[in-house]
C-alpha positions in Angstrom: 57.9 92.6 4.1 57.8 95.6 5.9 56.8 96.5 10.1 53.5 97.7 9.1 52.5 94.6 6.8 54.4 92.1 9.5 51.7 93.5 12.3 48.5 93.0 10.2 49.3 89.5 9.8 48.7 89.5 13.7 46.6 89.6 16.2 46.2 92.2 18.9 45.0 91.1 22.5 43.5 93.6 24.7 42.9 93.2 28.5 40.0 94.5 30.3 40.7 94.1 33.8 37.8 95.4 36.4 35.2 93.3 36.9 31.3 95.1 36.4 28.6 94.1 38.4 26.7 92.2 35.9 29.4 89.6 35.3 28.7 86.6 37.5 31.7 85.2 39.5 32.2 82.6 42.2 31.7 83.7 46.0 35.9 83.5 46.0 36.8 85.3 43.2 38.9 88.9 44.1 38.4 91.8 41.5 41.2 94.2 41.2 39.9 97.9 42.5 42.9 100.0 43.7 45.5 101.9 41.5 48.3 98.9 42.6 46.2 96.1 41.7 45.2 97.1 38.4 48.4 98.1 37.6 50.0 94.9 38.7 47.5 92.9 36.8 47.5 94.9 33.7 51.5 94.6 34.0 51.2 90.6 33.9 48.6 90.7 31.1 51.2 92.5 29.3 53.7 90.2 30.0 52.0 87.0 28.9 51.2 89.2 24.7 48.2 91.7 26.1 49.3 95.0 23.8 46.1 97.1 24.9 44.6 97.9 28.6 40.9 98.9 28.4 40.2 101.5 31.5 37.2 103.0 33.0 37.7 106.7 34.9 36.8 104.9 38.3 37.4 105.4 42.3 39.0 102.9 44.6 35.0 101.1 44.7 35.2 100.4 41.1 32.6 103.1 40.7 32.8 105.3 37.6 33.9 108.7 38.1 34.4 111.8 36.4 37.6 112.7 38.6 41.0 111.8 36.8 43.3 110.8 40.2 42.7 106.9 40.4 43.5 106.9 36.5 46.2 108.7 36.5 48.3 106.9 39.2 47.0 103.2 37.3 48.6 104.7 34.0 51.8 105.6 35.9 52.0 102.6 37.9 51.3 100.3 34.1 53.5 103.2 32.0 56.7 102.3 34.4 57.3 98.9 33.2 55.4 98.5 30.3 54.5 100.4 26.6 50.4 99.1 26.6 48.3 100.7 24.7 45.7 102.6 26.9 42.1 102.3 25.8 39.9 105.0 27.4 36.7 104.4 27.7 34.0 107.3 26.9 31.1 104.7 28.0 29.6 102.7 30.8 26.0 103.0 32.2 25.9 105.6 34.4 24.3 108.7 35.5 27.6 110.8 34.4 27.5 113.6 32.3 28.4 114.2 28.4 31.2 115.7 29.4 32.2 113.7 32.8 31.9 110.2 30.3 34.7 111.4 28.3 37.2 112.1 30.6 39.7 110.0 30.0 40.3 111.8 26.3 41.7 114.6 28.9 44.7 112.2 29.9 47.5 112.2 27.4 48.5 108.8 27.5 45.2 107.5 26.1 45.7 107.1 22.4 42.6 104.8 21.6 38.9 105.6 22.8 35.9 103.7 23.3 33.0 105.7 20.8 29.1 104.3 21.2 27.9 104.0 17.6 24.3 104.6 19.2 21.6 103.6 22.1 21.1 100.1 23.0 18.6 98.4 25.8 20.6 96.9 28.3 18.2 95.1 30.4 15.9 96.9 32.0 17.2 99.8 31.2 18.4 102.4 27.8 22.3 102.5 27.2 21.8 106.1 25.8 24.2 107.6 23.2 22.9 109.6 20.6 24.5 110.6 17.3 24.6 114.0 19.0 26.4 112.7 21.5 28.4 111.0 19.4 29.1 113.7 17.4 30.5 115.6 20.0 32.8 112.5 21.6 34.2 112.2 18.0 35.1 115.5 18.2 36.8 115.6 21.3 39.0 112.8 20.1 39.7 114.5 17.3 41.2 117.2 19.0 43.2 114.8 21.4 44.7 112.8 18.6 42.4 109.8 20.2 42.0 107.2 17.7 37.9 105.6 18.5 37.2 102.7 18.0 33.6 102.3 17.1 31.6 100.0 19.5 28.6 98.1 17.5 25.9 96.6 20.0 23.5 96.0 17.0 23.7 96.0 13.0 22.5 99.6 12.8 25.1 101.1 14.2 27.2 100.3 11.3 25.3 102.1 9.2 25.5 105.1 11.6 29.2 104.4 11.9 29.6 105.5 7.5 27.3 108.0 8.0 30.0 109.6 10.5 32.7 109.0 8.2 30.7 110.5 5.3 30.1 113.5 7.2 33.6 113.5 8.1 33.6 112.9 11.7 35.3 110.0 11.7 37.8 108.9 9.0 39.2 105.8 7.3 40.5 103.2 8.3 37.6 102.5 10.7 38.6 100.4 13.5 35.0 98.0 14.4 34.5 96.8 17.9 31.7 93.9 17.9 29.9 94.1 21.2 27.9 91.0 21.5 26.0 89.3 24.3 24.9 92.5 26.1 21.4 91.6 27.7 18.8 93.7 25.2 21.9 93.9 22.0 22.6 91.2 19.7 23.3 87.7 21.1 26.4 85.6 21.3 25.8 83.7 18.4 28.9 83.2 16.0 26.3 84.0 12.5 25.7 87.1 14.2 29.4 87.5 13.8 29.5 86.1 10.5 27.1 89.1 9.5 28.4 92.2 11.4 31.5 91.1 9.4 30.4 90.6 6.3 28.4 94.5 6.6 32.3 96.3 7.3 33.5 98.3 4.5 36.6 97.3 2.7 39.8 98.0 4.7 38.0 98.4 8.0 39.5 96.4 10.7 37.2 94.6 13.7 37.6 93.1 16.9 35.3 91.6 19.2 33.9 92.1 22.9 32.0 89.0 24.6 30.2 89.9 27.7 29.6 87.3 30.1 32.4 85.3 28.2 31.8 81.9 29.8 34.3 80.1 27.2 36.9 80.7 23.9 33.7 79.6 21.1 32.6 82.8 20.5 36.9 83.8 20.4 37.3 81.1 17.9 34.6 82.2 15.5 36.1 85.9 15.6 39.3 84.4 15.0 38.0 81.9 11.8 36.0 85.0 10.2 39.1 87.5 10.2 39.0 89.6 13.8 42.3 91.9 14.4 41.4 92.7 17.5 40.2 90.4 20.2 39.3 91.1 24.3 39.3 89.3 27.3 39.7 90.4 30.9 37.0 90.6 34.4 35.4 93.1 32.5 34.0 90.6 30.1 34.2 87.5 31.9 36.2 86.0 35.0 35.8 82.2 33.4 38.9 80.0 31.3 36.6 77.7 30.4 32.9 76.9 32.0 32.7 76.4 35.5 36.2 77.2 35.7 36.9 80.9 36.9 40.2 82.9 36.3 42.8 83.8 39.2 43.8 86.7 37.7 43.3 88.3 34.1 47.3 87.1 33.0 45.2 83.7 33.1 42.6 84.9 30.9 45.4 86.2 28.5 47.5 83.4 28.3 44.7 81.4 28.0 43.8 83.5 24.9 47.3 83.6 23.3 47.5 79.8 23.6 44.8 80.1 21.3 45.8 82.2 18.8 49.0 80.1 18.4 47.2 76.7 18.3 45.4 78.5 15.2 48.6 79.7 13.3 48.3 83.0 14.2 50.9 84.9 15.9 50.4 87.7 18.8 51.3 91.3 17.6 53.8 93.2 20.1 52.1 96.4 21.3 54.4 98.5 18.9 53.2 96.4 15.9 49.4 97.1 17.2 50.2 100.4 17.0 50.9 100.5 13.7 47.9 98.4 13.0 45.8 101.1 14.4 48.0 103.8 13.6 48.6 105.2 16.8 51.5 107.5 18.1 54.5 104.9 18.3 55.9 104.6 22.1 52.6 106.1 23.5 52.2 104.3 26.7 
């Protein structure tokens, strides 16, 4: 069997490791904000079979920011002892520019990149990404040798994901990223899961995003139905199970890889995710 075939028959675990505001936590829980405690945490994710770090371009508040220098010095600090996978985002409400939102294409050592498949209600308020804007995020990838992977908050946007590909402005494989329990996108439910699967194209790989991840039941579903790819970290969720928060996000992780074991599964190596997604090998 060769590498490449060895990895598919595993699972990738990515991290997410700062805590937004919208997740609930209890009064005691401690989000990592500062270069050094990001690093450290996304280090000991790594450690316990994380092979991808998803990061925001934000300031020492957690604040997102168009300014490189807090990214930067996380990715050195996490490159120094460890080969992740860096996951830049080009997303995140906020009142940034087109532009400013994908910064993070601009750092080398990001070789996999959030991409909005389209505009979604978050609460009270519009998530905006237009296929303009897509358009133009797809582009810059392109040019960065940034593989995206395409973030679906509702059925529709798979549709607008092969549109993009038929207009060739993203190409196969398509990597999916199922974005469920949003406020305003389509609920945790695991037939929702069942459904956004079942609309992929053949040879299109998916992984799954829970926000406000309370427990593993939605995990388990996306496990059952055939996920590659799937995400916990503060970002997400701070709890292990309900009513029982997280200490750090190497928790959350382990928590997750015990998982994936107790199903049969095995947890791909960040060099065998790489393949998966075909990304540079030894990009860190």
């Amino acid at each position: 069997m060769s590498s490449a075939m060895f990895a598919r028959d595993k699972i990738i675990v990515a991290v997410a490791p700062v805590r937004h505001s919208g997740n609930p936590a209890p009064p005691q829980f401690s989000n990592p904000l500062t270069p050094a405690e990001v690093a450290a945490q996304a280090i000991d994710c790594w450690k316990e079979g994380a092979a991808i770090v998803h990061l925001h371009v934000r300031d020492d508040t957690g604040a997102q920011v168009a300014d490189l220098a807090w990214f930067r010095e996380t990715l050195d600090l996490i490159g120094a002892e460890t080969n992740l996978i860096v996951n830049g985002s080009t997303g995140g409400v906020s009142e940034l520019s087109l532009e400013e939102r994908c910064v993070s294409l601009d750092e080398p050592r990001v070789s996999l990149g959030s991409l909005n498949m389209g505009s979604v209600n978050f609460g009270e308020s519009v998530y905006i990404n237009t296929v303009a804007d897509i358009r133009f995020w797809a582009q810059r990838m392109r040019e960065r040798n940034v593989v995206p992977e395409l973030e679906v908050f509702n059925p529709s946007m798979i549709t607008t994901a092969l549109q993009l590909r038929d207009e060739g402005v993203i190409s196969d494989p398509l990597h999916f990223n199922f974005c469920l329990g949003f406020p305003g996108s389509i609920s945790s439910d695991a037939r929702n899961l069942f459904f956004l699967a079942d609309l992929l194209p053949e040879g299109a790989e998916w992984g799954l995003v829970h926000e406000g991840m309370v427990d593993l039941s939605l995990v388990c579903a996306a496990l059952g139905l055939g996920a590659r790819v799937l995400r916990v970290g503060f970002e997400d969720g701070v709890y292990l199970k309900r009513d029982v928060p997280a200490r750090s996000n190497a928790e959350l992780v382990r928590n997750l890889v015990s998982l994936i074991r107790t199903a049969g599964k095995e947890v791909a190596t960040a060099e065998e995710a790489r393949e998966v997604l075909e990304l540079p090998s030894g990009q860190a």
